[in-house]
C-alpha positions as a printed NumPy array, in Angstrom:
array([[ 20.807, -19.109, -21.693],
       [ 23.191, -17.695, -18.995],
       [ 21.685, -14.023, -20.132],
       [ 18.584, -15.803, -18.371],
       [ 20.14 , -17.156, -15.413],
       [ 21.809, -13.865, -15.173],
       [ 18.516, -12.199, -15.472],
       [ 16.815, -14.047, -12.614],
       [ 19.799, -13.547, -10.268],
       [ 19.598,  -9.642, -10.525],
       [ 15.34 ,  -9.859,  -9.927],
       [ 15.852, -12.331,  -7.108],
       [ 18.512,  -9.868,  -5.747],
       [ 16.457,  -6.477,  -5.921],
       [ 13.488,  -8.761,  -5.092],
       [ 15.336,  -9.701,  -1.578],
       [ 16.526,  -6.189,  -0.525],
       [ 13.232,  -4.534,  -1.695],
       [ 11.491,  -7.18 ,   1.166],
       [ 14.767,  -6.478,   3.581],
       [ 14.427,  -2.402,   3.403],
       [  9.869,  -2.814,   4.031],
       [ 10.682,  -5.252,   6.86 ],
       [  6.863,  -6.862,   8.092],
       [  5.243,  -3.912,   6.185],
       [  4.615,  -5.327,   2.652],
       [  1.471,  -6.453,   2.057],
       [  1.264,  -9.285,  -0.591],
       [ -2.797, -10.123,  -0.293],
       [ -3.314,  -8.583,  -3.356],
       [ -6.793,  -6.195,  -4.243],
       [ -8.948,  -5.255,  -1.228],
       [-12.786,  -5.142,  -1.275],
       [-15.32 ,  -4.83 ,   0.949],
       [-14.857,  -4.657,   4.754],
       [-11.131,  -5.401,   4.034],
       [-10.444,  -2.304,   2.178],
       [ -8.354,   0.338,   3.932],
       [ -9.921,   4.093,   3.431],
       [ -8.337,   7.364,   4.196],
       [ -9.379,   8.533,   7.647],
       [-12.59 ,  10.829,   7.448],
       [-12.443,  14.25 ,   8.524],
       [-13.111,  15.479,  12.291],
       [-16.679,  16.607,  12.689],
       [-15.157,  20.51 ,  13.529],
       [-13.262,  20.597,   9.9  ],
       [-17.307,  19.944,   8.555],
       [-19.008,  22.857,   6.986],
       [-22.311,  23.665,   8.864],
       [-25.212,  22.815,   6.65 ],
       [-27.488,  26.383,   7.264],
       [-27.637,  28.15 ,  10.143],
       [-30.318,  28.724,  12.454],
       [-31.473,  32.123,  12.79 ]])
């Protein structure tokens, strides 16, 4: 029983200073779909291979 108590003491602990260290940066909402899902920023139109080139 105490190895349990013990246990739960030591998650709670890492648990805190994992939330401490992130500060207002953790974000508990869980899976993302939709309009709500973050995606990597697209490339700048001048990184964009040219299709064909007019002659």
């Amino acid at each position: 029983m105490w190895k349990i108590v013990v246990g739960f003491v030591l998650f709670a602990a890492l648990s805190l200073f994992v939330i401490m260290k992130a500060g207002d940066k953790v974000d508990m909402s869980g899976e993302k779909h939709g309009a709500d899902a973050l995606h990597a920023p697209e490339a700048p139109a001048s990184a964009a291979v040219p299709a064909a080139s007019a002659p």
